[in-house]
Steps between C-alpha positions, in 0.01 A plus 500: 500500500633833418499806718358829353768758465351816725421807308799710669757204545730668182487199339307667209654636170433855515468716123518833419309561158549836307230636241583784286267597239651601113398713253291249297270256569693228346811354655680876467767620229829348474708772649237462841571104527860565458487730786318267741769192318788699635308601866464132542847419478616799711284347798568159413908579562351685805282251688794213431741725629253604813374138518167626532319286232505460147345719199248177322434703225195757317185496306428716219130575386207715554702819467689342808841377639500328789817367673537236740733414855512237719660463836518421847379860593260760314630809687899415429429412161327815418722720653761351253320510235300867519788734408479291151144492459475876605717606257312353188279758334171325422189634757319424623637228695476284818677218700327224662675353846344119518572382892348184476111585515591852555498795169610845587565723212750753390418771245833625312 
């Protein structure tokens, strides 16, 4: 029989997901996926150096980017990760903190 893992034991995978809308409703212009391509390896070199988490990847579509993290801890993640995703250009924007069954969002 297994034992449930409690809600606050930090056992959980924690994600921080970043939305950022583009200027068409498609999957955006070259030149904006190449700037959200380069953002993701800037904060994939800095969660592996902070051993924070990892960057999983991004979604284009809908007029919308949206980047994904994983790691032990949604608040030390993000705080790796924000001066990056502040200092792309596409607004409006928001960050999602996932603690387990907890959301708290971030507007950019």
């Amino acid at each position: 029989m297994e034992t449930p893992i409690a809600p606050d034991s930090g056992d959980e995978e924690h994600a921080v997901i970043a939305h950022f809308q583009l200027a068409s409703d498609g999957f955006g212009n070259a030149d904006q996926r190449e700037r959200i391509y380069d953002a993701e390896q800037v904060m994939d070199a800095a969660t592996e150096e902070a051993g924070v988490g990892e960057v999983d990847g991004n979604e284009f579509g809908g007029g919308e980017a949206v980047v994904y993290a994983y790691g032990p801890d949604a608040d030390a993640l993000f705080k790796v990760l924000e001066p990056t995703l502040r200092s792309l250009p596409f607004r409006p924007a928001h960050v999602l903190l996932r603690r387990g069954d907890n959301e708290t969002r971030v507007d950019l």
